[in-house]
The first five atom37 places (N, CA, C, CB, O) and aatype in JSON, in Angstrom:
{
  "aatype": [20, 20, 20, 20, 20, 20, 20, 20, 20, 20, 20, 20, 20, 20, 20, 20, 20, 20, 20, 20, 20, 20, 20, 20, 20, 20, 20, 20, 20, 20, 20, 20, 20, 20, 20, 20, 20, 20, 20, 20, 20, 20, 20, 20, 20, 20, 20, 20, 20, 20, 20, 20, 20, 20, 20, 20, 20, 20, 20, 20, 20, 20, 20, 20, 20, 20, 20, 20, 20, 20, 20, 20, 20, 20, 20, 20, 20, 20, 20, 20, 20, 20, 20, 20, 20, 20, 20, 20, 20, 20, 20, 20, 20, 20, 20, 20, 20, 20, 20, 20, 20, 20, 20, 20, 20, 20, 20, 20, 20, 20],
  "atom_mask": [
    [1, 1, 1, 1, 1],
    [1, 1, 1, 1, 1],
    [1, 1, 1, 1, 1],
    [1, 1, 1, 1, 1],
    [1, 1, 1, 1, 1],
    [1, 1, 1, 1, 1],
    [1, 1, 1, 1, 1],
    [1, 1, 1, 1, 1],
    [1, 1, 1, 1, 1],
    [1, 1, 1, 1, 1],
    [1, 1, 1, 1, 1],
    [1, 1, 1, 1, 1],
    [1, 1, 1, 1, 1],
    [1, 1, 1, 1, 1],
    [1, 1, 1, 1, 1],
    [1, 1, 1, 1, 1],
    [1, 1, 1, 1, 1],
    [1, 1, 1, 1, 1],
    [1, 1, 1, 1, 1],
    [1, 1, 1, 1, 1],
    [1, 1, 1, 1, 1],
    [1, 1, 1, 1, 1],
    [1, 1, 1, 1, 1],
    [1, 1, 1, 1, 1],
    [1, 1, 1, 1, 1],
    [1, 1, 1, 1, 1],
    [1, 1, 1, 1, 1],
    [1, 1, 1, 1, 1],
    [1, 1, 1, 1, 1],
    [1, 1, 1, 1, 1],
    [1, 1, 1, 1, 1],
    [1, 1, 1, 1, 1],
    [1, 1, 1, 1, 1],
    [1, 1, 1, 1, 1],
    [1, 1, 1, 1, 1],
    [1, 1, 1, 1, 1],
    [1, 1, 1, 1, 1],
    [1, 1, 1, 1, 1],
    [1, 1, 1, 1, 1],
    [1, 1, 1, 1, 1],
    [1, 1, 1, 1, 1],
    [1, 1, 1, 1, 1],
    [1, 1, 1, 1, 1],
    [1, 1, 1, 1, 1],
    [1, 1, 1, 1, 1],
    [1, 1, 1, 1, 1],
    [1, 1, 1, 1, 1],
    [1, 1, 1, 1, 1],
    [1, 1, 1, 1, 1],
    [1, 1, 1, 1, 1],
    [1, 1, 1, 1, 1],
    [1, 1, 1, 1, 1],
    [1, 1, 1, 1, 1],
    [1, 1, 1, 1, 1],
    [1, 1, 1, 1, 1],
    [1, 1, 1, 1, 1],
    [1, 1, 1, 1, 1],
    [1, 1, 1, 1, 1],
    [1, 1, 1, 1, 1],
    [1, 1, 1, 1, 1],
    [1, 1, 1, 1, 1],
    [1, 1, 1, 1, 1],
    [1, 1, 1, 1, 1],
    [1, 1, 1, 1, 1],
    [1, 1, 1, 1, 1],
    [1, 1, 1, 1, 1],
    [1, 1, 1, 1, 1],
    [1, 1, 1, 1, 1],
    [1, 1, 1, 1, 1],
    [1, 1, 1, 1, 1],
    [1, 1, 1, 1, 1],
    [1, 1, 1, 1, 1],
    [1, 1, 1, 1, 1],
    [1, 1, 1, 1, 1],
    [1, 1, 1, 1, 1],
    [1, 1, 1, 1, 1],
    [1, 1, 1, 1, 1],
    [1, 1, 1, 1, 1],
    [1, 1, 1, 1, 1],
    [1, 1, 1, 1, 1],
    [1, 1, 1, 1, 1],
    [1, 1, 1, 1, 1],
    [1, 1, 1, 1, 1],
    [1, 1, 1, 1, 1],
    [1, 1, 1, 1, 1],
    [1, 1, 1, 1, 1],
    [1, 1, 1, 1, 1],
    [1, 1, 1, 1, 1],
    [1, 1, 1, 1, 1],
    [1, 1, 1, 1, 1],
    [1, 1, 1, 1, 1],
    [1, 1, 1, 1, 1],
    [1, 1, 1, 1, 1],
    [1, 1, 1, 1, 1],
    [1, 1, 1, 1, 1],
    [1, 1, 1, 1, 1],
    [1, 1, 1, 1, 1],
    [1, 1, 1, 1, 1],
    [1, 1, 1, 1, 1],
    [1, 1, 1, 1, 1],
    [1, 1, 1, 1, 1],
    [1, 1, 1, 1, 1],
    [1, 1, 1, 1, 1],
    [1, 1, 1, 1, 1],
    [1, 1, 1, 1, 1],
    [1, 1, 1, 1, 1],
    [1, 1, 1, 1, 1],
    [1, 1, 1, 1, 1],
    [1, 1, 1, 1, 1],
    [1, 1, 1, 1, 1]
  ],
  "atom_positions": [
    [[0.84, -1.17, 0.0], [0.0, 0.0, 0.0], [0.89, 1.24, 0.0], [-0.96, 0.0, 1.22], [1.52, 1.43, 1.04]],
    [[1.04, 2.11, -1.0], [1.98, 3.56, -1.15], [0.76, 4.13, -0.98], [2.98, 4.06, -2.68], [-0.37, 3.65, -1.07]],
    [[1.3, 5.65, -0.64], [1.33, 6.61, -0.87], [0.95, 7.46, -2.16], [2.17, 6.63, -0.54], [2.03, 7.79, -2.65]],
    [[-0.1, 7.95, -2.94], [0.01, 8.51, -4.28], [-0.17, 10.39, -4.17], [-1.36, 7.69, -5.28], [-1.21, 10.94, -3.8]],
    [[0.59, 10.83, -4.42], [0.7, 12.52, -4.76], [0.68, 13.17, -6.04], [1.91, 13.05, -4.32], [1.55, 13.32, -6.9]],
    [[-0.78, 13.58, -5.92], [-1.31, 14.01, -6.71], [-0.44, 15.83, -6.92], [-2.86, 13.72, -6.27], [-0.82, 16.86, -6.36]],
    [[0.59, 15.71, -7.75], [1.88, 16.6, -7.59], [1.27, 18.06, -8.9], [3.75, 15.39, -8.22], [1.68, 19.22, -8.79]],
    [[0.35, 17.65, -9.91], [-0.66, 18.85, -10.48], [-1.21, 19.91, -9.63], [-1.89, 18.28, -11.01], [-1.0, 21.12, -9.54]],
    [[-2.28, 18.75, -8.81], [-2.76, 19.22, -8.09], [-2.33, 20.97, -6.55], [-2.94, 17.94, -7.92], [-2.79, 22.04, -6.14]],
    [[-1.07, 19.9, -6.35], [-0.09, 20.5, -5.31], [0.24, 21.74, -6.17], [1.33, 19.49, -4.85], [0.07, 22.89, -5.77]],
    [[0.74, 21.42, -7.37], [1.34, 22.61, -8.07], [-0.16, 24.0, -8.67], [2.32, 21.7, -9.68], [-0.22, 25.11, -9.21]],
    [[-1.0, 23.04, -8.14], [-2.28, 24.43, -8.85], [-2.48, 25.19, -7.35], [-4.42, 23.62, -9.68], [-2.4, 26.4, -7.15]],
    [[-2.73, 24.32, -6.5], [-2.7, 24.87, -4.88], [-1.83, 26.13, -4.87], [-1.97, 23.69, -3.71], [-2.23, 27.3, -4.78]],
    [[-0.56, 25.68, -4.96], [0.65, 26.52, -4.86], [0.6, 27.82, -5.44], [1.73, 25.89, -5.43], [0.96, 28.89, -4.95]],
    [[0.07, 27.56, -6.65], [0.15, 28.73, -7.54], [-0.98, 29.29, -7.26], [0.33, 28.52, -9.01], [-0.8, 30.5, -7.45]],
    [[-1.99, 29.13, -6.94], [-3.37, 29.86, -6.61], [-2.81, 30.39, -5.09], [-4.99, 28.67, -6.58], [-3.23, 31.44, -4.61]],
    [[-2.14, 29.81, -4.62], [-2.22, 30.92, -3.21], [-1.19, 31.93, -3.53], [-1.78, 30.17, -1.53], [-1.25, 32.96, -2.86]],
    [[-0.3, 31.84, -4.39], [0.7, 32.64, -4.48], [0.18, 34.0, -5.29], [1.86, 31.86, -5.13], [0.34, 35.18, -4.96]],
    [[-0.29, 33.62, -6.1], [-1.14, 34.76, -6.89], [-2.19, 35.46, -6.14], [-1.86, 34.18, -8.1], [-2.2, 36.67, -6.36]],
    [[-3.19, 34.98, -5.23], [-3.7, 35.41, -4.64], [-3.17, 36.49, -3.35], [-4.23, 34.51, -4.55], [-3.76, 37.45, -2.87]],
    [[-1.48, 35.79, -2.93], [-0.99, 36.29, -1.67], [-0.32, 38.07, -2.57], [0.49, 34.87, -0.79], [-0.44, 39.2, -2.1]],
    [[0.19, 37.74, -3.6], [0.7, 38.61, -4.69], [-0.53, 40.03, -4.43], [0.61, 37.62, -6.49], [-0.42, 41.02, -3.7]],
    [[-1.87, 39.56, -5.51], [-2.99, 40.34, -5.55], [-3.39, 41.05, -4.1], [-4.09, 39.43, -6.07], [-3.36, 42.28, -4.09]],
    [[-3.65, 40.57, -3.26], [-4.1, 41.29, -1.76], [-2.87, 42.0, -1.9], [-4.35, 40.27, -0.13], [-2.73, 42.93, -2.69]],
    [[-2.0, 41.56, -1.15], [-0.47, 42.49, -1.04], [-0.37, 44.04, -2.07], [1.01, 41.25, -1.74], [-0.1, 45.2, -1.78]],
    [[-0.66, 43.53, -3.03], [-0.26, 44.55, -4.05], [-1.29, 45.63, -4.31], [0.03, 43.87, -5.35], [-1.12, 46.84, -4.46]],
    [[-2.37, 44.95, -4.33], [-3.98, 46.16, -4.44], [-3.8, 46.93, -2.93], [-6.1, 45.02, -4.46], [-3.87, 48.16, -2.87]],
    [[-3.59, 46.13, -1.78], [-3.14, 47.16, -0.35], [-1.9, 47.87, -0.41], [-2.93, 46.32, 1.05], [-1.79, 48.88, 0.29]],
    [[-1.26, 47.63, -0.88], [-0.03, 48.77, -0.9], [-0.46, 49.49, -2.06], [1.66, 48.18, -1.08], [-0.49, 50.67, -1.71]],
    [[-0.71, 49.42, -2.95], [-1.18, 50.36, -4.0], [-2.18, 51.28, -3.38], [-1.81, 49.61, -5.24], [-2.2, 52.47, -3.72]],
    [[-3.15, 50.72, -2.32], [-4.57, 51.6, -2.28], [-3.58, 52.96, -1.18], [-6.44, 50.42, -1.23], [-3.67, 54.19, -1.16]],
    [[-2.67, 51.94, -0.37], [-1.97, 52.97, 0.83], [-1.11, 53.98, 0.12], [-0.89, 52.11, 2.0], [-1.2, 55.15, 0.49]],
    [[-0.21, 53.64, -0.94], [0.57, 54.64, -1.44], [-0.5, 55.8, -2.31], [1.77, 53.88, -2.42], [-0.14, 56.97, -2.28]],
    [[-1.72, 55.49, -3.02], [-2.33, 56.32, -3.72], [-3.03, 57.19, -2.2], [-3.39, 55.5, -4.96], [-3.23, 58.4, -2.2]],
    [[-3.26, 56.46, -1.25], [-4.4, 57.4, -0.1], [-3.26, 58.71, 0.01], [-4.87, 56.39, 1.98], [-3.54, 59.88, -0.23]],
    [[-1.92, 58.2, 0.43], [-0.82, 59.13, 0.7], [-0.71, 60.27, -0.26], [0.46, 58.39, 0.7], [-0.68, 61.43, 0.16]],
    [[-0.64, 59.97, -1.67], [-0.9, 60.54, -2.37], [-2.2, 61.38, -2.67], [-0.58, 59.92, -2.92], [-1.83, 62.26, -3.45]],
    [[-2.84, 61.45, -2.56], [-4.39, 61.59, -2.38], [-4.6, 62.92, -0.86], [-5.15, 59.6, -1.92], [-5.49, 63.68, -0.46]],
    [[-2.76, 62.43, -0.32], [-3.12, 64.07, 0.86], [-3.76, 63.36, 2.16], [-4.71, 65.54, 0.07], [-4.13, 64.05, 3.11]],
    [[-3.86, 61.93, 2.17], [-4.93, 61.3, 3.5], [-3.91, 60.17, 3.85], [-6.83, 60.53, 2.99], [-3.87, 59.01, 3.43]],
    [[-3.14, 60.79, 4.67], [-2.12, 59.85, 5.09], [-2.35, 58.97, 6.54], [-0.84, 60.71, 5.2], [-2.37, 59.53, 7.64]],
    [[-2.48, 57.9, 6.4], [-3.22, 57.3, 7.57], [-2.74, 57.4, 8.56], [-3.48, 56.14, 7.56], [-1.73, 56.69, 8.45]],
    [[-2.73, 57.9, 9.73], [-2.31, 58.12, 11.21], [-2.78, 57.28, 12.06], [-2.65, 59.31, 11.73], [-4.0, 57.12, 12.07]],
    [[-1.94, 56.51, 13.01], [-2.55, 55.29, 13.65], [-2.03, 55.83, 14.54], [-2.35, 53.8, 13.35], [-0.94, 56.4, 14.49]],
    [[-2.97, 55.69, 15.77], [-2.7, 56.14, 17.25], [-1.85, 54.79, 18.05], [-4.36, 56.52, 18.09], [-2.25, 53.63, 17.98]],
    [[-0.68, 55.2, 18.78], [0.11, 54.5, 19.55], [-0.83, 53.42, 20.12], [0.83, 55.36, 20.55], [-1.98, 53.7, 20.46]],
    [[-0.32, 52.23, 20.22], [-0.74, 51.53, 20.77], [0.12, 51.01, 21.85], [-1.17, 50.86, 20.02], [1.33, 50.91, 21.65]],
    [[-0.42, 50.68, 23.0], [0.66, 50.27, 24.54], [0.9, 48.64, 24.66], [-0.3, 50.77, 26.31], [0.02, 47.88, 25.06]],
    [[2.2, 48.19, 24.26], [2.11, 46.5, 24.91], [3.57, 46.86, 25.38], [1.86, 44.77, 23.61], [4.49, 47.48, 24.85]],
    [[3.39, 46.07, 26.86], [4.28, 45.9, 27.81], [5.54, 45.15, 27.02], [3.62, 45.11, 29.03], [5.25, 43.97, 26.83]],
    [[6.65, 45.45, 26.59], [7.68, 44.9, 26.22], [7.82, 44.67, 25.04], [7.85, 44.04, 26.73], [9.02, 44.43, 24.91]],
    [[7.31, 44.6, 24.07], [6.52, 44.35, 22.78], [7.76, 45.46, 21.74], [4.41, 45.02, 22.95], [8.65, 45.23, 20.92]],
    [[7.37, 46.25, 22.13], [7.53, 47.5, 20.81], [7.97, 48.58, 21.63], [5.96, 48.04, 19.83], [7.81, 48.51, 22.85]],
    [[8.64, 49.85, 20.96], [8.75, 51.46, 21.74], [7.37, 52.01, 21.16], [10.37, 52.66, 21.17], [6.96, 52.15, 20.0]],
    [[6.73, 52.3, 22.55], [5.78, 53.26, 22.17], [6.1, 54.54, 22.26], [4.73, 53.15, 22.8], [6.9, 54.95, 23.1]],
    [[5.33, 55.53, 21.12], [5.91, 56.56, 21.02], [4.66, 57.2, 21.7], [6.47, 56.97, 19.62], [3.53, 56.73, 21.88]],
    [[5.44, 58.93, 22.15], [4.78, 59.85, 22.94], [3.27, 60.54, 22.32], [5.87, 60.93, 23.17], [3.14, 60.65, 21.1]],
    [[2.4, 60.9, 23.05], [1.34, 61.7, 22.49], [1.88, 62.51, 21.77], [0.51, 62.33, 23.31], [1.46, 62.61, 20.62]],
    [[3.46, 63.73, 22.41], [3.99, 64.38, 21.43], [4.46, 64.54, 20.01], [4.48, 64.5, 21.77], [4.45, 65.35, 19.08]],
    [[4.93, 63.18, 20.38], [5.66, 62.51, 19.1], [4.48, 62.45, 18.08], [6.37, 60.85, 19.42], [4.56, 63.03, 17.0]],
    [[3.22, 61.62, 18.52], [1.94, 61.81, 17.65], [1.87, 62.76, 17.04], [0.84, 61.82, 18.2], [1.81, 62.94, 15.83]],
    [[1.87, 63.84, 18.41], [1.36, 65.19, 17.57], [2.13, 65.53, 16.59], [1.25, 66.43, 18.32], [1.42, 65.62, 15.58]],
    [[3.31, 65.79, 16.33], [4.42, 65.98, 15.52], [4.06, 65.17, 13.9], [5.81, 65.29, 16.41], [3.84, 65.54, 12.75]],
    [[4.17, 64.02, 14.59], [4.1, 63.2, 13.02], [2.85, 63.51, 12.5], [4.21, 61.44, 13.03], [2.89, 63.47, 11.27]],
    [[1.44, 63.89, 13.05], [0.19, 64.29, 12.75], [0.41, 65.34, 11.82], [-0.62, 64.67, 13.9], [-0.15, 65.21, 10.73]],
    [[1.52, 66.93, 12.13], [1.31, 68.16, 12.19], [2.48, 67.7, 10.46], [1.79, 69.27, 13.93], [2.15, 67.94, 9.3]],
    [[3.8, 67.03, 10.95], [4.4, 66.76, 9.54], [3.25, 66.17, 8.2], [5.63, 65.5, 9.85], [3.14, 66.86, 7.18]],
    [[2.56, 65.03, 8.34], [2.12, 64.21, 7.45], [0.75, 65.28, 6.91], [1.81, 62.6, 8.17], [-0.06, 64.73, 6.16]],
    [[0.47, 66.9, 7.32], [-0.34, 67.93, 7.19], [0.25, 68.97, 6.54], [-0.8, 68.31, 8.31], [-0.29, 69.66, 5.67]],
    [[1.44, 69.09, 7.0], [2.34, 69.93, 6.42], [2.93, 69.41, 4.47], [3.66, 69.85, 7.71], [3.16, 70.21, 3.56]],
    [[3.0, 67.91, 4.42], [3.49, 67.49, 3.52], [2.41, 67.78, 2.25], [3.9, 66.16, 3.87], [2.56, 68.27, 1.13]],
    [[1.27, 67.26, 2.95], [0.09, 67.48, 2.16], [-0.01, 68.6, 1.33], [-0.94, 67.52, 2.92], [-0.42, 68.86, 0.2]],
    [[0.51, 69.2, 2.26], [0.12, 70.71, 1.72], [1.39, 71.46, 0.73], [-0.14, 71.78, 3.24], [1.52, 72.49, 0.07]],
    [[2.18, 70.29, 1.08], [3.25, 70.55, -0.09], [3.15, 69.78, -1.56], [4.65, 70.13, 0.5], [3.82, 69.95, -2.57]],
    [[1.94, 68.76, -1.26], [2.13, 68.3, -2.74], [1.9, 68.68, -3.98], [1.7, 67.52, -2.9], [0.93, 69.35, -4.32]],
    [[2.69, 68.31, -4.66], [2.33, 69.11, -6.47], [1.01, 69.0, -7.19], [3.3, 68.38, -7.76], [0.63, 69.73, -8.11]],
    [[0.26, 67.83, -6.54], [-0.81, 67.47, -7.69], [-1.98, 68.8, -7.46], [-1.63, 65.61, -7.4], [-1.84, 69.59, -6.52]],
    [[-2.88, 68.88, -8.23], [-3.63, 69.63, -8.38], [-4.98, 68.72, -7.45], [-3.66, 70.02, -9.95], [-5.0, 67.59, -6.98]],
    [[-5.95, 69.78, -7.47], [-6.95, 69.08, -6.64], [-8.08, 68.0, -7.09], [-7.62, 70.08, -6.08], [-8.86, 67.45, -6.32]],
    [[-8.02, 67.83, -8.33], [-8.54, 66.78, -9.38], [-7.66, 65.7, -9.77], [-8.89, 67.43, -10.63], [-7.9, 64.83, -10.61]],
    [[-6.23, 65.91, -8.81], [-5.29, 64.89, -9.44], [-5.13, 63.93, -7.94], [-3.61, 65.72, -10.17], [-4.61, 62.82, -7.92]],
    [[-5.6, 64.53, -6.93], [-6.02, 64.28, -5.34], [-6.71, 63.39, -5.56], [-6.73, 65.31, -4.44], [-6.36, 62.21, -5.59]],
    [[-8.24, 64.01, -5.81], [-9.23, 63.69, -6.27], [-9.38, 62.2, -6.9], [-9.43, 64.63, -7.0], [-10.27, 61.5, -6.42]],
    [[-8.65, 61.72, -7.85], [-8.59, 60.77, -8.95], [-7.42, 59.91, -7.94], [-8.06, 61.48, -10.74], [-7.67, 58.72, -7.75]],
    [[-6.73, 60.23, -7.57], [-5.89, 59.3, -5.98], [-6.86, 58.53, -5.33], [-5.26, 60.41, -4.52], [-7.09, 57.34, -5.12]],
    [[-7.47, 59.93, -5.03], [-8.07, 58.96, -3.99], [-9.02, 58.05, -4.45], [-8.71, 59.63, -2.94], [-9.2, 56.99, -3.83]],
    [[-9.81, 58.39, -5.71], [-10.74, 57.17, -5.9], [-10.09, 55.9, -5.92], [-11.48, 57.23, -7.15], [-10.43, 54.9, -5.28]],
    [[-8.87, 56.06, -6.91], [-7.89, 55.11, -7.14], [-7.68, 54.05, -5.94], [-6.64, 55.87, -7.44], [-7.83, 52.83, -6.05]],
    [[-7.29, 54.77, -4.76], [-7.02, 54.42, -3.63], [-8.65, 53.62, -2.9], [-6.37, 55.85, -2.91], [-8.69, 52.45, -2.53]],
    [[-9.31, 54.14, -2.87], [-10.65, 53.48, -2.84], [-10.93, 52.22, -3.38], [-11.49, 54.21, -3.41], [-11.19, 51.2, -2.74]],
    [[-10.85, 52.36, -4.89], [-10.99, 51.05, -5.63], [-10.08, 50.33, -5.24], [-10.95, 51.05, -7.02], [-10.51, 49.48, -4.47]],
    [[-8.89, 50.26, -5.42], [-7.56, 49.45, -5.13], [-7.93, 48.71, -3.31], [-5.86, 50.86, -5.21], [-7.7, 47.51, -3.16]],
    [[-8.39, 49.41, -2.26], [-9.1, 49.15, -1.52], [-9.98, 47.81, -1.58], [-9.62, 50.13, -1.5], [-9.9, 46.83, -0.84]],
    [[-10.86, 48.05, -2.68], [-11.99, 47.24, -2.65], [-11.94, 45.79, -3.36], [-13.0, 48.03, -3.23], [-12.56, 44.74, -3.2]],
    [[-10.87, 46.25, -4.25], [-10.45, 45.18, -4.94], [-9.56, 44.21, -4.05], [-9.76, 45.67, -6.12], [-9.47, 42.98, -4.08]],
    [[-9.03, 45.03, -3.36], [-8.4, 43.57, -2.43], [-9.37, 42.74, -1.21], [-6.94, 44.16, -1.42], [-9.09, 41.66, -0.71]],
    [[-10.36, 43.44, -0.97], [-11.7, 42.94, -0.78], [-11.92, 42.2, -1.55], [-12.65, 43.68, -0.77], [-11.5, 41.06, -1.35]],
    [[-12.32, 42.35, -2.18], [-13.22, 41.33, -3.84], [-11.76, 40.49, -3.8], [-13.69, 42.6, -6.12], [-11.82, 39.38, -3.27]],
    [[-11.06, 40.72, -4.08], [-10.06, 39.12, -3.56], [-9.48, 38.51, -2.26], [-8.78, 39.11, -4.15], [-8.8, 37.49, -2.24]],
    [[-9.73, 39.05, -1.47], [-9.65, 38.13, -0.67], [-11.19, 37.21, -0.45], [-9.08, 38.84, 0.54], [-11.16, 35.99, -0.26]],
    [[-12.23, 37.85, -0.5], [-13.47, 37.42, -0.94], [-14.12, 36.02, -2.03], [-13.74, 38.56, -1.45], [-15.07, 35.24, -1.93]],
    [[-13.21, 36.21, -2.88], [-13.13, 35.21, -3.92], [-12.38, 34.05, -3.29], [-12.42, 35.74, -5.22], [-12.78, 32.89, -3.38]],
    [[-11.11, 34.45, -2.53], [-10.22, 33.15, -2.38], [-11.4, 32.6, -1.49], [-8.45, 33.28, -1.6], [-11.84, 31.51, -1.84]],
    [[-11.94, 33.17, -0.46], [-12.72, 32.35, 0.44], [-14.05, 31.37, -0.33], [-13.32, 33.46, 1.54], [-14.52, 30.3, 0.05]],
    [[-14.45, 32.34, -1.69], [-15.47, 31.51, -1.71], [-14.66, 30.59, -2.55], [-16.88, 32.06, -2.2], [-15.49, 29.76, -2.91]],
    [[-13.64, 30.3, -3.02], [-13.06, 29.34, -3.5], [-12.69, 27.85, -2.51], [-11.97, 30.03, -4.01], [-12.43, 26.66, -2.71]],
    [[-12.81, 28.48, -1.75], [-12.52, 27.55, -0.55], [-13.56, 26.96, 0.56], [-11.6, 28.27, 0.19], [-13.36, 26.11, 1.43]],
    [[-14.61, 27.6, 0.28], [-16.14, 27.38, 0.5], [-16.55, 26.66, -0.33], [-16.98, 28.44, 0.48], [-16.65, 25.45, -0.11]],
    [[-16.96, 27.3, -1.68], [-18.09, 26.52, -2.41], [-17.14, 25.65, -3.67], [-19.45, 27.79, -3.15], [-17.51, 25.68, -4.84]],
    [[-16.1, 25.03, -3.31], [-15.27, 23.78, -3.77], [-15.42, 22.51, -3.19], [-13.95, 24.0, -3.63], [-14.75, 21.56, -3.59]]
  ]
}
């Protein structure tokens, strides 16, 4: 009695998660670099774990808040070129929704 490995198979697995891991990855960094672009630079408030990480100061917040406002206001694009960012950034958003969405129902209704 062997063992049989179905080695197609393995190789379609492989390649469907890789493409999929590719697509999410790439539509989220695309949607984050266009938001940036777009003038809406995401600011995440410090979070506290005991030993974990350096948490940085409310000050420090404020600072990086007051820079990532300041930059904005330095960018070249025009306000229709913002504008078209950010949808960009939106869709690119949604689309990595709609795939990660798909892989699941691939993995559901299979």
């Amino acid at each position: 009695m062997g063992i049989s490995i179905d080695w197609l198979a393995f190789v379609q697995v492989f390649a469907a998660a890789l493409i999929g891991a590719l697509l999410v990855v790439g539509f989220y960094a695309g949607g984050l670099r266009l938001l940036v672009r777009g003038g809406r630079a995401p600011i995440v408030a410090p979070a506290e774990f005991t030993d974990a990480i350096t948490v940085i100061s409310e000050k420090e917040a404020r600072r990086a808040a007051k820079a990532a406002a300041k930059a904005a206001k330095k960018s070249p694009l025009t306000d229709a070129q913002k504008r078209l960012a950010l949808i960009g950034a939106y869709l690119s958003f949604a689309l990595c929704g709609v795939a990660v969405l798909a892989g699941l129902a691939l993995i559901v209704l299979h």
